[in-house]
C-alpha angles and dihedrals in degrees: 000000000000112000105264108163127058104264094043090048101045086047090053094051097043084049091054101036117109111079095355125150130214120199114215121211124199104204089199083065103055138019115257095256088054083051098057093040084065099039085065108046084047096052082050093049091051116270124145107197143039121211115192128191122031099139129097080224092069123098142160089290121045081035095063090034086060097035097060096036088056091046086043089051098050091043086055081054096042086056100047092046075053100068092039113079093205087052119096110227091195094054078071099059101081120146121253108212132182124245102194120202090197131341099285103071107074134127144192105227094063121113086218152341129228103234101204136176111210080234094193095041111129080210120097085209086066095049105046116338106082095035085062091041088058110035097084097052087051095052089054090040094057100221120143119246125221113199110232123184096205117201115187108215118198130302088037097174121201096339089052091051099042091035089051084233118200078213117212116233133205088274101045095084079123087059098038096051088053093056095043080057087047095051096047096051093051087060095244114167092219148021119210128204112208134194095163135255108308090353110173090230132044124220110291113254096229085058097057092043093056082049096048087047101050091047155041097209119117106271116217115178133196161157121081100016104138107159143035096247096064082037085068105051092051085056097051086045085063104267102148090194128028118205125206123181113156090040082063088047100062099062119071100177108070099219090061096051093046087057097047094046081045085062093043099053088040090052092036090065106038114121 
């Protein structure tokens, strides 16, 4: 059975984290059968966790259409691994999570939802606005929140420009470790990295590792991250999970992309 409340899913997360991979799906960017398509060959080629949502393009309906074809689709595999004795049931029961991009795209087939304040907006809506706006709606929806610091490093992309992001740059760790602190006091779950969607830089290494060393919190780091090997120093910098999204996005045939994603992780995880 897939984690579904806080503690499972938190324990889940902390179990898996060192060297993990998260695929990110847009579902602005695909339909929710090619979704699901990916979310399939990903979970094969390793990876332990699905966010879903991060475009401006996302909203109530095409979030709740991909979330359920993609649990429909592991709980097909789940089945099938089910009936073949050299096959692993629990690979399959991977969590599904939102990754909102504002209060409105929720849905209630989700495992959980990463409940995040934009720490570094200069907006008062990123902080705090949206997250009241939507409190209400998830705690009718039932599905369980993860509390998520999020820090927008340069170039920040879309999410740096819409967020009104003071962005960190390579020379900000100061900064960085005082925000992790900060995180961490205030009892999130979880503390995000963030370059931006398809930024042409990552997060500079010796910026996660000011983070990793200032805190406890489970570190996810992402944002221009396109091949295994950048993936890796991120992880030796101290990134528990590393997400990928557009590197999903360029391959249409799902045995291809399994066996990319199978490099990555393997790369990924190299020492």
């Amino acid at each position: 059975m897939r984690p579904s409340t806080h503690s499972d899913v938190i324990s889940y997360v902390r179990a898996h984290a060192g060297a993990a991979h998260i695929i990110l799906i847009d579902p602005d960017d695909a339909t929710p059968d090619v979704a699901a398509q990916r979310c399939v060959a990903a979970v094969s080629a390793g990876s332990r966790m699905i966010f879903v949502g991060g475009s401006s393009g996302t909203d109530e309906d095409n979030v709740h259409a991909t979330v359920v074809a993609i649990q429909e689709a592991l709980e097909l595999c789940k089945w099938n691994a089910s009936q073949d004795a050299g096959l692993s049931e629990t690979d399959w029961e991977v969590p599904v999570v939102l990754f909102p991009q504002g209060a409105a795209a929720l849905s209630t087939s989700a495992d959980a939802i990463t409940f995040m304040m934009l720490m570094n907006s200069l907006d008062r809506r990123f902080i705090i606005g949206e997250q009241v706006t939507g409190a209400l709606p998830l705690k009718k929806a039932n599905v369980t929140p993860l509390s998520m610091g999020y820090l927008v490093c340069a170039p920040g992309g879309v999410v740096g420009e819409v967020g009104n992001a003071d962005l960190f740059g390579p020379d900000d760790a100061d900064k960085i470790q005082e925000y992790a602190t900060c995180a961490e006091y205030f009892g999130f779950d979880l503390l995000y990295l963030e370059a931006g969607s398809g930024a042409n830089t990552p997060v500079p290494p010796n910026l996660i590792q000011a983070a990793r060393e200032s805190c406890n919190l489970t570190l996810i780091v992402g944002g221009g991250i396109r091949d295994g090997q950048t993936a890796r120093q991120a992880v030796q910098a101290g990134a528990d999970w590393v997400v990928t999204g557009n590197l999903t996005e360029q391959f249409d045939d799902p045995d291809e992309l399994q066996r990319i994603l199978s490099e990555f992780i393997i790369n990924m995880r190299s020492t």
